[in-house]
TORKOL-4160 file (C-alpha; in steps of 0.2 Angstrom, whole numbers, padded with zeros to 4 digits, m for minus):
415
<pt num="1" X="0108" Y="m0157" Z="0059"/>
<pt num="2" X="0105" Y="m0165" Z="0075"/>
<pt num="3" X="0114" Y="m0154" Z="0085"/>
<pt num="4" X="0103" Y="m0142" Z="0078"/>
<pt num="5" X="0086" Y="m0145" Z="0084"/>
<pt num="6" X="0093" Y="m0143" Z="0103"/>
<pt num="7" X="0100" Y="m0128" Z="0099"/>
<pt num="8" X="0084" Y="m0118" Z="0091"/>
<pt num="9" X="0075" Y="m0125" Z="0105"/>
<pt num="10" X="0086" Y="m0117" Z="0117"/>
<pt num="11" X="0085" Y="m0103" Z="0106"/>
<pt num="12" X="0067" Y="m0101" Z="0106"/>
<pt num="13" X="0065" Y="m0103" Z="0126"/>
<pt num="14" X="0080" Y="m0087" Z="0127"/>
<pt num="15" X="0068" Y="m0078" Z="0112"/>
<pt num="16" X="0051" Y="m0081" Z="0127"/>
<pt num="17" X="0058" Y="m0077" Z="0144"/>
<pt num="18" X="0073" Y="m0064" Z="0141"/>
<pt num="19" X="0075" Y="m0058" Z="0124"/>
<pt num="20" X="0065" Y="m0041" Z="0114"/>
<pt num="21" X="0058" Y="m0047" Z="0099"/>
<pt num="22" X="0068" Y="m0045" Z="0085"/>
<pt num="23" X="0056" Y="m0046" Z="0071"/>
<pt num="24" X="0040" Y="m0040" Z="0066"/>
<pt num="25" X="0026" Y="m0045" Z="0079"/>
<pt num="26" X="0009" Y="m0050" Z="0074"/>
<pt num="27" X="m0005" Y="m0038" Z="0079"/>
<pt num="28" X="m0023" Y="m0048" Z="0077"/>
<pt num="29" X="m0031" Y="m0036" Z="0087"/>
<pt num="30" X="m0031" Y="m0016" Z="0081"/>
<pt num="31" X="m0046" Y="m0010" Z="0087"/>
<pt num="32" X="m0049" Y="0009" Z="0082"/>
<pt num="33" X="m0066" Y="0013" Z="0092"/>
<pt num="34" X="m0060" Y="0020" Z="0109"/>
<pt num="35" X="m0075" Y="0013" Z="0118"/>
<pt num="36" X="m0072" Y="m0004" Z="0112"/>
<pt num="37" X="m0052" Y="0000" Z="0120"/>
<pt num="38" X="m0058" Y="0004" Z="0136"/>
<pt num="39" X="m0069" Y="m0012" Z="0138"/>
<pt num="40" X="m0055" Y="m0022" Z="0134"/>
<pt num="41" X="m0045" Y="m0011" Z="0147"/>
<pt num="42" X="m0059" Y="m0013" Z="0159"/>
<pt num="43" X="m0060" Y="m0032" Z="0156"/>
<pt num="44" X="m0042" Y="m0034" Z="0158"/>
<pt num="45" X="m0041" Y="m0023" Z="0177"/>
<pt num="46" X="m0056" Y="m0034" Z="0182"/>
<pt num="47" X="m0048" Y="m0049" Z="0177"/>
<pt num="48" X="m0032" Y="m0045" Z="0184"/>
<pt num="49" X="m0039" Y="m0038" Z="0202"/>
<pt num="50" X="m0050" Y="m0052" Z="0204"/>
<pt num="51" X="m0039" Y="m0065" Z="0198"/>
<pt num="52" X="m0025" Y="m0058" Z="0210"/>
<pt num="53" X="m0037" Y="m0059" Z="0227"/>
<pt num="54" X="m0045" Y="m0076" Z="0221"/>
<pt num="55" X="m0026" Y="m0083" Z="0221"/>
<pt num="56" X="m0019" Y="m0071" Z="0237"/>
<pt num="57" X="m0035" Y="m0077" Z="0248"/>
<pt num="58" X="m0030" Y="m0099" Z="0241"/>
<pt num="59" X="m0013" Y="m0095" Z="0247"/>
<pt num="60" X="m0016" Y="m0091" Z="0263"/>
<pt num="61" X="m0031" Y="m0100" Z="0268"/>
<pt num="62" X="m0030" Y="m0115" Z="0260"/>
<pt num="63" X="m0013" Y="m0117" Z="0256"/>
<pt num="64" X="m0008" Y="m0110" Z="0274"/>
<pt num="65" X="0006" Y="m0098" Z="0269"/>
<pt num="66" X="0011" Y="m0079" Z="0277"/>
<pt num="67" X="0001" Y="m0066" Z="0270"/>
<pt num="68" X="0016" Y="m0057" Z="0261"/>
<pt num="69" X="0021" Y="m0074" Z="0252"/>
<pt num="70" X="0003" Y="m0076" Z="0246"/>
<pt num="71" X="0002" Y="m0058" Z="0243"/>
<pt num="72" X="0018" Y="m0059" Z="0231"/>
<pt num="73" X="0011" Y="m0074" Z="0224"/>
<pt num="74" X="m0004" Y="m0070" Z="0222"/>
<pt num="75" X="0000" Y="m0051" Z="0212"/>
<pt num="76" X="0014" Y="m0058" Z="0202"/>
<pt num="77" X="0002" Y="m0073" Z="0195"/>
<pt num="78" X="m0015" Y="m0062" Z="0193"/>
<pt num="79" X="m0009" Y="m0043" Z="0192"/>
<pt num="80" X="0001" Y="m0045" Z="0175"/>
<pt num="81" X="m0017" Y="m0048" Z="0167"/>
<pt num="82" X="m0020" Y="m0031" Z="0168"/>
<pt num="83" X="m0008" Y="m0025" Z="0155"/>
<pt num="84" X="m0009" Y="m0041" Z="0147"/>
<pt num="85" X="m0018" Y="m0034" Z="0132"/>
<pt num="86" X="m0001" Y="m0022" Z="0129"/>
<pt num="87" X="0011" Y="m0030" Z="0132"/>
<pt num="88" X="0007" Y="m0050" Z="0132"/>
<pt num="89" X="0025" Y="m0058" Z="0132"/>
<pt num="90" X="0028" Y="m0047" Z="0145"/>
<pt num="91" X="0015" Y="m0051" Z="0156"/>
<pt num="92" X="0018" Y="m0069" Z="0152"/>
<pt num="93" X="0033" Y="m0068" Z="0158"/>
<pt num="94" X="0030" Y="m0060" Z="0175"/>
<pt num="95" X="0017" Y="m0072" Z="0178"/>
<pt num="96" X="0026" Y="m0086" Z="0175"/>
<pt num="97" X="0040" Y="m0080" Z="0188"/>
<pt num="98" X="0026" Y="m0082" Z="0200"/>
<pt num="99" X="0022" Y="m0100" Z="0194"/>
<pt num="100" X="0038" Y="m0106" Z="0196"/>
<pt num="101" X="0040" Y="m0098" Z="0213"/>
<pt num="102" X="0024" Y="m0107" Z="0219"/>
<pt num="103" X="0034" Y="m0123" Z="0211"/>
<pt num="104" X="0050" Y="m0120" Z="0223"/>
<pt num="105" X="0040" Y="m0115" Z="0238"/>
<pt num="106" X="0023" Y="m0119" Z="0241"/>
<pt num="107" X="0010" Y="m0133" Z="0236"/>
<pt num="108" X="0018" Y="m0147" Z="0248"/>
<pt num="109" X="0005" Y="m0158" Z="0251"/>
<pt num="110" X="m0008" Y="m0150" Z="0239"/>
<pt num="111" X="m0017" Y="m0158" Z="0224"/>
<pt num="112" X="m0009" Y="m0144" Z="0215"/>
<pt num="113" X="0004" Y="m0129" Z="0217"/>
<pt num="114" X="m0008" Y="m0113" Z="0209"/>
<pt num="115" X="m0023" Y="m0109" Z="0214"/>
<pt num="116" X="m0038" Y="m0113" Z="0198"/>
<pt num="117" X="m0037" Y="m0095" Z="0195"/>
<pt num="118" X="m0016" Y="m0090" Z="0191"/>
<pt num="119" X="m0021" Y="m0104" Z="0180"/>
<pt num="120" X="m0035" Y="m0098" Z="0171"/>
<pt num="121" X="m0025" Y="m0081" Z="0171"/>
<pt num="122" X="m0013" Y="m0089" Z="0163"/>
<pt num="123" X="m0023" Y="m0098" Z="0149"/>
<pt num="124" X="m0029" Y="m0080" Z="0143"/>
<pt num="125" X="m0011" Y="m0075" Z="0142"/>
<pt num="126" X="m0004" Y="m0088" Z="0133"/>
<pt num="127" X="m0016" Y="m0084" Z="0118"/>
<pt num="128" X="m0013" Y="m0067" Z="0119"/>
<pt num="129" X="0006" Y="m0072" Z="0119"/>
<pt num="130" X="0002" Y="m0085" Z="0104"/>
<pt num="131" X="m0008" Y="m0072" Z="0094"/>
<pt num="132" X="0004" Y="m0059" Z="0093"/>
<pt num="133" X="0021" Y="m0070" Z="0094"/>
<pt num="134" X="0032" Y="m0076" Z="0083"/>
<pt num="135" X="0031" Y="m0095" Z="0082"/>
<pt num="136" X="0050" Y="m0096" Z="0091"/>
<pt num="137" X="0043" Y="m0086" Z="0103"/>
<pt num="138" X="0026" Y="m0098" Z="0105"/>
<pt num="139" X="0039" Y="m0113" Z="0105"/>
<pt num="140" X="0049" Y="m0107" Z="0117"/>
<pt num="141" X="0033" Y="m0103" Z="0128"/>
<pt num="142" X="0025" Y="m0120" Z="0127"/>
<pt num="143" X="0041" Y="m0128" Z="0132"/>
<pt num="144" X="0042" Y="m0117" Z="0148"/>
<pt num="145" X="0023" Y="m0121" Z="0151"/>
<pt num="146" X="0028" Y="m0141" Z="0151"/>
<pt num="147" X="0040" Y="m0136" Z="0164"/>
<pt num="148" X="0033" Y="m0125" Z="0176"/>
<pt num="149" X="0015" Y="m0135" Z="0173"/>
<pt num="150" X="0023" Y="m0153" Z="0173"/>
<pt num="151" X="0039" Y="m0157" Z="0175"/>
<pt num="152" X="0044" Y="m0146" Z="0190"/>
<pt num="153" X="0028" Y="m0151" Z="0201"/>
<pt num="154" X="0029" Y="m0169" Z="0199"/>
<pt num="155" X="0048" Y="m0168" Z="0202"/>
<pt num="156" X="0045" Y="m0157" Z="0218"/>
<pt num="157" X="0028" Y="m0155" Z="0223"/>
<pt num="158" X="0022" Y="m0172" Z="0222"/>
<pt num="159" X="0009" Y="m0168" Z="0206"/>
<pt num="160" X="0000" Y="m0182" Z="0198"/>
<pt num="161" X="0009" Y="m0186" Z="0182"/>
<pt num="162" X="m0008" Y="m0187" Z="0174"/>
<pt num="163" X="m0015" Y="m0170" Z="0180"/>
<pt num="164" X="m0001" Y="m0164" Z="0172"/>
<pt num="165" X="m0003" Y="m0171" Z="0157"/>
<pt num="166" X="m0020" Y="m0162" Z="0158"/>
<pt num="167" X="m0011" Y="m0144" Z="0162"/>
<pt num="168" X="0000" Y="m0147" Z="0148"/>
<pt num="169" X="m0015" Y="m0150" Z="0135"/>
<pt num="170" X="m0025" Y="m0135" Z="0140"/>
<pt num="171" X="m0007" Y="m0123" Z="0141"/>
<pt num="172" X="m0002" Y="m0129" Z="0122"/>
<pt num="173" X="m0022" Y="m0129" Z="0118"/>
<pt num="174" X="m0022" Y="m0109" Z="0122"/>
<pt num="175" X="m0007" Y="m0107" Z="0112"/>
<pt num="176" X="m0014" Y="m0118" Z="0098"/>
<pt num="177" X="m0030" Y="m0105" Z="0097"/>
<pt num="178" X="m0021" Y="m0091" Z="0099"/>
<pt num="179" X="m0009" Y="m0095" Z="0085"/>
<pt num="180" X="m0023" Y="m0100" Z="0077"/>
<pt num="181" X="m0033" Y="m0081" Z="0079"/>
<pt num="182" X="m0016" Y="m0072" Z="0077"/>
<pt num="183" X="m0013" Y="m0082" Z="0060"/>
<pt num="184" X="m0029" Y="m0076" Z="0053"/>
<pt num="185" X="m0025" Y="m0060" Z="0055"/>
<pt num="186" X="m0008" Y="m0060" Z="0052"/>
<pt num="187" X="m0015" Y="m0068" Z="0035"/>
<pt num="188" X="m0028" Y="m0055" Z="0031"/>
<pt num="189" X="m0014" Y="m0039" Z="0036"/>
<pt num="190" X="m0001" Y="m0048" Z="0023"/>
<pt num="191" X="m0015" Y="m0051" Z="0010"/>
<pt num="192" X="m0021" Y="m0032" Z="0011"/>
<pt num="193" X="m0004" Y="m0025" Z="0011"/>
<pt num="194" X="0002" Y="m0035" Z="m0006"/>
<pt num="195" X="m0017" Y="m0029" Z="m0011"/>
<pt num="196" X="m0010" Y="m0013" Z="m0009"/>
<pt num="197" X="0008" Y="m0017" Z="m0017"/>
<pt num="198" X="m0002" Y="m0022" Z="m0032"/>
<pt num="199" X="m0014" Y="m0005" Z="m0034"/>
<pt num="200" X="0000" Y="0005" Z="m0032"/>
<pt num="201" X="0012" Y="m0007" Z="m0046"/>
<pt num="202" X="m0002" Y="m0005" Z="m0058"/>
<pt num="203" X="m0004" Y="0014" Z="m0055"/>
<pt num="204" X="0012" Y="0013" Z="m0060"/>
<pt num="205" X="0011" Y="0002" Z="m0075"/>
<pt num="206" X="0000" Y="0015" Z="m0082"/>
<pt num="207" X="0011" Y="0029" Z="m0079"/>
<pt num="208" X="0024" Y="0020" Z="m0088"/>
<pt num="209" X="0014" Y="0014" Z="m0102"/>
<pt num="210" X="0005" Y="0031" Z="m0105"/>
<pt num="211" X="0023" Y="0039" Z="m0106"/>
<pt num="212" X="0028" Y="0025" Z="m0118"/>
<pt num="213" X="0011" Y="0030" Z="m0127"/>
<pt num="214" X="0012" Y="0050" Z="m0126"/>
<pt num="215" X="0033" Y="0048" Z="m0134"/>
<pt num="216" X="0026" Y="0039" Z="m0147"/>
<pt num="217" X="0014" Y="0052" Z="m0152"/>
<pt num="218" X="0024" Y="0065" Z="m0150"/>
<pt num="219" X="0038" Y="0052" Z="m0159"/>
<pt num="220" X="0026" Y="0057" Z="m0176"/>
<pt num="221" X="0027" Y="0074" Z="m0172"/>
<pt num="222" X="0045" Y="0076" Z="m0169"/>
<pt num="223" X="0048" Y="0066" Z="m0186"/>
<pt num="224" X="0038" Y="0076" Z="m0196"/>
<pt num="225" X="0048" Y="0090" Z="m0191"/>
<pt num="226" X="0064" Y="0083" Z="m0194"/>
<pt num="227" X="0059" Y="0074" Z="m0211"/>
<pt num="228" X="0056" Y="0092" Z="m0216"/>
<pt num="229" X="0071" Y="0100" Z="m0209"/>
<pt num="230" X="0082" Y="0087" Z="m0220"/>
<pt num="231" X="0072" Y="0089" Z="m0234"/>
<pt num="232" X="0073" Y="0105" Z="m0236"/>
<pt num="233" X="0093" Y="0106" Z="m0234"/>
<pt num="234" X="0094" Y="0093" Z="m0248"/>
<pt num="235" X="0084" Y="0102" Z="m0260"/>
<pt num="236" X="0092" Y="0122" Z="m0254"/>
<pt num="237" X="0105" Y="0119" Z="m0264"/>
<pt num="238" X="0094" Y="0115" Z="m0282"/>
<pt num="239" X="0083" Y="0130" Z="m0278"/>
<pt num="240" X="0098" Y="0141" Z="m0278"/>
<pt num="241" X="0109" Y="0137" Z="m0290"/>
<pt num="242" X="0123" Y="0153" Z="m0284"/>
<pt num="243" X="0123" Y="0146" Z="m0267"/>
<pt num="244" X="0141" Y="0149" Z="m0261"/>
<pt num="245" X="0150" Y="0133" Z="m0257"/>
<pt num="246" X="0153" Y="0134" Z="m0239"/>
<pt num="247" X="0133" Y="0136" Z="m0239"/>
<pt num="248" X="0131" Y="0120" Z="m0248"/>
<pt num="249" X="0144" Y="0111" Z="m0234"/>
<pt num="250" X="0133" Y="0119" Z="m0221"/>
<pt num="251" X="0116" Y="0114" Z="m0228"/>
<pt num="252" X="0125" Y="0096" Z="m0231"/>
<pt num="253" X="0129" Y="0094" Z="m0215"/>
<pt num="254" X="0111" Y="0102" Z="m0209"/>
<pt num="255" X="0104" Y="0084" Z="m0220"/>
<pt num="256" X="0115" Y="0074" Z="m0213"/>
<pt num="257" X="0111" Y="0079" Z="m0193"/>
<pt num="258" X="0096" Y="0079" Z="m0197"/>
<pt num="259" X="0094" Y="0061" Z="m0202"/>
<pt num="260" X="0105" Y="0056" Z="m0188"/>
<pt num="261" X="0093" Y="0062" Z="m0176"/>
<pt num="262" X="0078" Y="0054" Z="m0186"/>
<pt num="263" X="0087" Y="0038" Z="m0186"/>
<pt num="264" X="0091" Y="0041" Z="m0167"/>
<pt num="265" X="0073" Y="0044" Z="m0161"/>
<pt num="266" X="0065" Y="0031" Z="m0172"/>
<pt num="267" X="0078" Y="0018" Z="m0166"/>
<pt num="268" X="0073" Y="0023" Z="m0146"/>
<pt num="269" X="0054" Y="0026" Z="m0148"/>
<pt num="270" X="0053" Y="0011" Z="m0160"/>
<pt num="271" X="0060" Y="0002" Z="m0142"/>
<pt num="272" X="0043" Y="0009" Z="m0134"/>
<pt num="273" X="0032" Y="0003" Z="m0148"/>
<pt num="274" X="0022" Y="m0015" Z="m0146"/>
<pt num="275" X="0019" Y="m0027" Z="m0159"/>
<pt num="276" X="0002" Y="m0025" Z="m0165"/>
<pt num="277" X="0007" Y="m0004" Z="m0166"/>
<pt num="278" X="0022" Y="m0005" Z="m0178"/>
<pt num="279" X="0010" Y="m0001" Z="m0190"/>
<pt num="280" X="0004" Y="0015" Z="m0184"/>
<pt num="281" X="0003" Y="0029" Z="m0202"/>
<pt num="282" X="m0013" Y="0036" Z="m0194"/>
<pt num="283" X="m0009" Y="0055" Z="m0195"/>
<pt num="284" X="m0010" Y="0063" Z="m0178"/>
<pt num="285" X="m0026" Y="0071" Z="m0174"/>
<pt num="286" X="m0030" Y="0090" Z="m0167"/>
<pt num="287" X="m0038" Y="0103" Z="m0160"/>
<pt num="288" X="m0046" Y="0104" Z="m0180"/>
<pt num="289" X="m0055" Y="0087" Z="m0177"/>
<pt num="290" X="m0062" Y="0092" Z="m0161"/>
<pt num="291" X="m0080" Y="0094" Z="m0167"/>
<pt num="292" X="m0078" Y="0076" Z="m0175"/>
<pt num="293" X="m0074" Y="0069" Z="m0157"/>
<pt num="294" X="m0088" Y="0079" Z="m0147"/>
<pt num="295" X="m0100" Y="0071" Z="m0161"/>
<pt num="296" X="m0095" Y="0054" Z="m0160"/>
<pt num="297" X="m0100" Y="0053" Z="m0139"/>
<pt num="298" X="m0118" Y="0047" Z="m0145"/>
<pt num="299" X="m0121" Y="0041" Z="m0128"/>
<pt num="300" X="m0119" Y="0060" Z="m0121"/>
<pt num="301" X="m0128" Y="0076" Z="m0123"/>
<pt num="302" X="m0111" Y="0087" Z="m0129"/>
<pt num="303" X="m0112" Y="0105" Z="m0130"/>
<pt num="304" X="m0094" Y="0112" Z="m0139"/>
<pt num="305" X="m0091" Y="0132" Z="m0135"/>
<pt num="306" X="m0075" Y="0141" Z="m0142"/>
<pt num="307" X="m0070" Y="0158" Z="m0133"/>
<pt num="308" X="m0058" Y="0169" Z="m0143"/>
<pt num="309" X="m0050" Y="0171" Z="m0158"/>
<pt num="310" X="m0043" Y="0152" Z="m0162"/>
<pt num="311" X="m0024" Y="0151" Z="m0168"/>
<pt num="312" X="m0011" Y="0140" Z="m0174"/>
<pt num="313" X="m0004" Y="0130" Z="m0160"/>
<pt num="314" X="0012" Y="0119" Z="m0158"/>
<pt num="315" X="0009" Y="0103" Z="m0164"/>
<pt num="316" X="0011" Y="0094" Z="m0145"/>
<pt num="317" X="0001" Y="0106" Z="m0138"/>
<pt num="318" X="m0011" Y="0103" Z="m0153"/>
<pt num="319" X="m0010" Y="0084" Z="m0150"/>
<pt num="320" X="m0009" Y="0084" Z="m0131"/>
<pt num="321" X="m0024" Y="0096" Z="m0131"/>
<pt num="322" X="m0037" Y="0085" Z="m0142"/>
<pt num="323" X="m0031" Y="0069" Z="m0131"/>
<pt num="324" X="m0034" Y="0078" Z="m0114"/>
<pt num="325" X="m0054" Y="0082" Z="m0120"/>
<pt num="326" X="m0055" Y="0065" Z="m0128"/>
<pt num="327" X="m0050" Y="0057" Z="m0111"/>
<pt num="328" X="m0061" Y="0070" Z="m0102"/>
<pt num="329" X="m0076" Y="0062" Z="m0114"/>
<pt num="330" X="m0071" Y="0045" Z="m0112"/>
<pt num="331" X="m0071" Y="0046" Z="m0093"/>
<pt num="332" X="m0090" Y="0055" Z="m0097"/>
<pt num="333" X="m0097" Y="0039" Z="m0106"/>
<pt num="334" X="m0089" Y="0026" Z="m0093"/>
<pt num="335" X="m0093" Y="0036" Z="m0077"/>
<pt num="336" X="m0111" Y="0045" Z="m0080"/>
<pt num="337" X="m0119" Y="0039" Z="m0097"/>
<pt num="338" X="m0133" Y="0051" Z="m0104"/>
<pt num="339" X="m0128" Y="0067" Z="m0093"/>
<pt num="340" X="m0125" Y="0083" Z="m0103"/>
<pt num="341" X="m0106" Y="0090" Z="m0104"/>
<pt num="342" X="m0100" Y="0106" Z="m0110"/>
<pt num="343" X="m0084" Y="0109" Z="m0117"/>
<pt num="344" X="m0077" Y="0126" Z="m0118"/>
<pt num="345" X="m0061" Y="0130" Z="m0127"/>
<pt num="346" X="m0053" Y="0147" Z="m0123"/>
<pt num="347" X="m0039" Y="0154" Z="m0132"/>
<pt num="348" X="m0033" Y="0167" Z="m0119"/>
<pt num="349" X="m0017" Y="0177" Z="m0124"/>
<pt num="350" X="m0003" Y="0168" Z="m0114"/>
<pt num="351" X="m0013" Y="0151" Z="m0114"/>
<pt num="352" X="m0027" Y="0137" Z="m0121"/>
<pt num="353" X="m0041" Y="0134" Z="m0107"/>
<pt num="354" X="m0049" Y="0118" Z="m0109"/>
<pt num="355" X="m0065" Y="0113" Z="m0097"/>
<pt num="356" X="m0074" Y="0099" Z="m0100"/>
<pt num="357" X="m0090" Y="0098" Z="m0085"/>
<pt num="358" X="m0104" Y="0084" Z="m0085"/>
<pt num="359" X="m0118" Y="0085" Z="m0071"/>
<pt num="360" X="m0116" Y="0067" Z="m0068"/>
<pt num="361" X="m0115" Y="0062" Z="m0050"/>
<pt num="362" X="m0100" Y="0049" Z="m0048"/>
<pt num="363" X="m0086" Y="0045" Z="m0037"/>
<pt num="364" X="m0067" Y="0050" Z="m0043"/>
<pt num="365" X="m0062" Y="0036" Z="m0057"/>
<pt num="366" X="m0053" Y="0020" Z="m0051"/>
<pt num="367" X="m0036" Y="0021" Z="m0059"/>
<pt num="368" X="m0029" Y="0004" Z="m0050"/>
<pt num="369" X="m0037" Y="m0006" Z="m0063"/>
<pt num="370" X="m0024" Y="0001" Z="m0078"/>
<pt num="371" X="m0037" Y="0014" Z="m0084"/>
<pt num="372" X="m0026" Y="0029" Z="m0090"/>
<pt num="373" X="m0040" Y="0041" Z="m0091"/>
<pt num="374" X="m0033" Y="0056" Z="m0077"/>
<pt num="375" X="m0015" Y="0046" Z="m0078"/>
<pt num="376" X="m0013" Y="0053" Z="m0096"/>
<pt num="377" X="m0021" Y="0069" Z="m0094"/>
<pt num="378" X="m0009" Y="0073" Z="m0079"/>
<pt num="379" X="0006" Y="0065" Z="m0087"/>
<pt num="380" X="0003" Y="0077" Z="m0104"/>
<pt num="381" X="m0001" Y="0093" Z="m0094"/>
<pt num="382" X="0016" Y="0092" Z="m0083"/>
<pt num="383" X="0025" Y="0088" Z="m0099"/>
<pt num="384" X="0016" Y="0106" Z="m0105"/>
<pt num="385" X="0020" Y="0113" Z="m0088"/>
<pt num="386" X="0001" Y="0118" Z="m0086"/>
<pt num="387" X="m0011" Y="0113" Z="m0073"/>
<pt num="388" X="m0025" Y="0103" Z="m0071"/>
<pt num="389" X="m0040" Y="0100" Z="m0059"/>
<pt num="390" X="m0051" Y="0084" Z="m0061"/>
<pt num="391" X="m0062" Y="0080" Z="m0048"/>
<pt num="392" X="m0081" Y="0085" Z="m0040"/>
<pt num="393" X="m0091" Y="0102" Z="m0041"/>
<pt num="394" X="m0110" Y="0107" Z="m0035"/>
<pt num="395" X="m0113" Y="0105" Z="m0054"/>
<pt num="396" X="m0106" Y="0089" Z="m0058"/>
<pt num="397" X="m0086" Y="0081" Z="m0062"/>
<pt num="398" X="m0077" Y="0093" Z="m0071"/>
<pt num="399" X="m0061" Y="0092" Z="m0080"/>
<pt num="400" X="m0052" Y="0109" Z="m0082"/>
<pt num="401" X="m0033" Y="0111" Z="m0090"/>
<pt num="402" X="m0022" Y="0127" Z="m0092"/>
<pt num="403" X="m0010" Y="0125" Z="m0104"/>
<pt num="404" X="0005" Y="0137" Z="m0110"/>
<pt num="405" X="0005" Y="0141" Z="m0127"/>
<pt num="406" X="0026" Y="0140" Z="m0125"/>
<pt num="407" X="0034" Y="0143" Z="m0109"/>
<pt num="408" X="0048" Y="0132" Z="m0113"/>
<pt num="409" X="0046" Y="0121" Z="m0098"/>
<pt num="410" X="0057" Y="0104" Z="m0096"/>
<pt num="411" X="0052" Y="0091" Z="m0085"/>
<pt num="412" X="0069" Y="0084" Z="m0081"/>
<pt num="413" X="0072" Y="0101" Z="m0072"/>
<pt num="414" X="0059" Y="0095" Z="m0058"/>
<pt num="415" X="0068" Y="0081" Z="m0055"/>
């Protein structure tokens, strides 16, 4: 354990003046207008051309060097500024070069090594550095920043001891802000992205649980069926008393199937079923009661129209049918309260059409909260294999559905 502190801090200085990230880097800054871009851009060249004269003219007059030293000093200390908004460990970096190059070689004599302005150049880049880096990274930064600022001059240069005690408290104040900013919004990012994670688990909850709710209507359904299949093969044999006796072994074995498969499904859906629903015996309503649901909408002006000959439909189409208008209703009464809707039923040859339009004015239903409104009545129209539009006209939010009368469609093969 104590050889490890020494180590990560090694680790952390390797991770700021040599190594590419290796992890996610913060990004406090993501600025979509383009105009507000190319300020910052425009900021940053300024900067970066001003800075590098301010520090190439110190050099050379105050600090008495050549005029290709200062000139390298100079654009190696200011010039990084300019892509400093980029790429900030980068320019940190290069910048830093030229600080420690005016630590080896010039400054002899001088209150200080830099000119005042590689250092203000540098403050604005050790924010940038702090608000986008990793903390290693910032540790490893504000180790090098003790170094080149305090430990180097006063071993070489002749700096005050207390002077650098100042640099180093403005270098580790910059990175303390910048941390601070890029925190923030590392903070706000994270929290919007588990925001999202959440809507998109509950859109998925109520996938699942209106699945879990469409098998156990269709469970009724399906056991209705079979009930009669089983009966009926029980009593085939009483209604025809010359029945031949590898007849009465087939329907015998017709019963039995058939009561496996009712004990089957009612052992799987029964899994699906929650506590306070165990006791479900309502009978499964239809396209019969669909005057009965349009009536009940008190708060809504429902007109009911029914095109065609009407006809005996398959009892999940039958079902599925009622629960599609019912949700298209219910999504009425929630969304725009008092408008008028008119639902149509058309009984075309190959298909039912079912259209449910109100002419009140509304955004598209929010879904995230576990509604299952346009979750079920998709989920029961691809179990159909019809289609569906919900959404926005000119006259209002309709709710239109096409669905096959039999077209023996199986979900599974879409998978």
């Amino acid at each position: 354990m104590i050889g490890q502190a020494p180590r990560n801090m090694l680790d952390s200085v390797l991770d700021a003046v040599m190594r590419a990230p290796s992890g996610p880097e913060r990004q406090p800054y993501s600025i979509e207008r383009w105009w507000l871009k190319a300020l910052i851009m425009g900021v940053a060249l300024a900067l970066g051309i001003g800075f590098s004269g301010g520090s190439i003219a110190i050099y050379h007059h105050m600090h008495g060097l050549g005029l290709s030293q200062s000139w390298l000093l100079g654009l190696l200390q200011g010039l990084p500024l300019v892509v400093a908004p980029l790429m900030p460990l980068a320019a940190w970096r290069v910048m830093v070069t030229g600080l420690l190059l005016a630590d080896l070689t010039a400054g002899r004599g001088e209150f200080m090594p830099w000119p005042v302005t590689s250092l203000l150049g540098m403050l604005v880049v050790l924010a940038l550095v702090a608000a986008v880096s990793s903390r290693p990274v910032s540790q490893g930064v504000s180790i090098m920043m003790i170094a080149v600022l305090a430990i180097l001059p006063v071993m070489f240069n002749g700096l005050e001891q207390w002077f650098g005690l100042i640099l180093i408290a403005l270098a580790l104040l910059a990175v303390v802000f910048g941390d601070a900013v890029g925190g923030r919004r590392w903070a706000e990012i994270s929290l919007a992205e588990q925001a999202e994670l959440r809507r998109q688990d509950l859109a998925r909850q109520a996938v699942l649980e209106e699945r879990s709710r469409i098998a156990r209507e269709l469970h009724d359904v399906v056991a209705h069926h079979m009930s009669v299949i089983a009966l009926q093969a029980e009593a085939a044999p009483y209604k025809i008393p010359e029945l031949p006796e590898a007849a009465r072994t087939t329907f015998v074995l017709l019963r039995d199937e058939a009561r496996a498969a009712l004990t089957e499904t009612r052992r799987v859906v029964g899994l699906l079923r929650a506590d306070d629903e165990t006791a479900e015996r309502v009978p499964q309503p239809g396209m019969e009661r669909l005057p009965e649901l349009v009536a009940s909408h008190d708060g809504l002006r429902v007109s009911l129209a029914v095109v065609g000959t009407a006809r005996a439909l398959p009892e999940g189409l039958d079902l599925s049918a009622y629960r599609i208008v019912q949700e298209a209703l219910s999504n009425a009464s929630r969304y725009a309260p008092g408008a008028a809707v008119a639902v149509e039923v058309r009984y075309d040859a190959d298909m039912l059409r079912l259209s449910v339009v109100d002419d009140g004015a509304r955004g598209e239903p929010d879904t995230s909260n576990g509604g299952h409104g346009l979750v079920g009545m998709r989920e029961r129209v691809t179990m159909l294999g019809g289609t569906l539009f919900a959404g926005g006209r000119n006259d209002g939010w309709a709710v239109i559905a096409e669905l096959p009368y039999d077209d023996g469609h199986d979900p599974r093969g879409d998978r």
